[in-house]
C-alpha positions as CSV (number, residue, x, y, z in Angstrom):
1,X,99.8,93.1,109.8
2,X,99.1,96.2,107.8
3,X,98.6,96.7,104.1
4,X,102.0,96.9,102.7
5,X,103.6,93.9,105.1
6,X,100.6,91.7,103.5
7,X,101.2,92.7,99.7
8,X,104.8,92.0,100.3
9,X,104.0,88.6,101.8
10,X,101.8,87.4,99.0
11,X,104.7,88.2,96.5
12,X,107.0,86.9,98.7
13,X,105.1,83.6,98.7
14,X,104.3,83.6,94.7
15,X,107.4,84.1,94.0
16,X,108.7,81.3,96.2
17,X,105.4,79.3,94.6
18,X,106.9,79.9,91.2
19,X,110.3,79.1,92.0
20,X,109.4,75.6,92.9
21,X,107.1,75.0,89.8
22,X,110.5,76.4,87.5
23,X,112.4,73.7,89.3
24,X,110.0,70.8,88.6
25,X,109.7,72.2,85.4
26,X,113.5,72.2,84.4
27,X,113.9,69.3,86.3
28,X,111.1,67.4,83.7
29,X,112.5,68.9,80.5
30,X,115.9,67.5,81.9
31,X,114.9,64.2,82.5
32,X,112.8,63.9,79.0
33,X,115.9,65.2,77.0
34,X,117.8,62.5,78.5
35,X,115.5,60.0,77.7
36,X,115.4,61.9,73.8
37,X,119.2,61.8,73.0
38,X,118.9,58.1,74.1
39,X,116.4,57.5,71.7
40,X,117.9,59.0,69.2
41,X,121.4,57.1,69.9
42,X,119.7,53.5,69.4
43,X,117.5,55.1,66.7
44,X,121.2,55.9,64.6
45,X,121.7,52.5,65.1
46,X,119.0,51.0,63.9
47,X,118.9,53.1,60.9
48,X,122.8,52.6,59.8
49,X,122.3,48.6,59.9
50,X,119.4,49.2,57.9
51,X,121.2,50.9,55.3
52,X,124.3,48.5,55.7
53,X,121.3,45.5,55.2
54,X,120.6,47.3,51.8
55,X,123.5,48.0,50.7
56,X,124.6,44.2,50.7
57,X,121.3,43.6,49.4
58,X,122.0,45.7,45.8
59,X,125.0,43.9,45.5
60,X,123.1,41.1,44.4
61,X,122.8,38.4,47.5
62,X,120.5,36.4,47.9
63,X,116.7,36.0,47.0
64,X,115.3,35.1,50.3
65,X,117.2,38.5,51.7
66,X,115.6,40.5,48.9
67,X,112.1,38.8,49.9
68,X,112.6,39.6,53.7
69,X,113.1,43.0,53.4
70,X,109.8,43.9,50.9
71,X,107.9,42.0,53.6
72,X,109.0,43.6,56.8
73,X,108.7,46.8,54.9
C-alpha cells in the first residue's frame, strides 16, 4: 500500500467512524426529545388543574381547601 492508498484509507475510515457517532448522536437527541414533549404534555396538565384548584379556591370555598393549598405550597 503506498502513500496516497493509505491517506485515503484513514479518511475513508474516519469518515465512516464519524458517521456512526452522528447516528448515535441523532439517535440520542431523538429519543431525549421524545421523552421532553412528554414531560412537558403531563407538565400542562398538572399546571392547568392547578390553576383550575385556585380559581375555585378565590371564589370563596371552603377553609380547609384554602389551608391545603398554603401547606403543600
Amino acid at each position: 500500500m503506498n502513500k496516497a492508498e493509505a491517506k485515503d484509507f484513514l479518511c475513508q475510515t474516519a469518515l465512516e467512524a464519524f458517521r456512526e457517532d452522528y447516528e448515535k448522536l441523532t439517535d440520542t437527541w431523538r429519543t431525549l426529545e421524545n421523552k421532553a414533549q412528554g414531560n412537558v404534555a403531563i407538565a400542562g396538565i398538572f399546571i392547568a388543574g392547578a390553576f383550575a384548584f385556585i380559581r375555585e379556591i378565590s371564589k370563596g370555598t371552603h377553609l380547609y381547601e384554602k389551608i391545603l393549598l398554603y401547606w403543600h405550597s
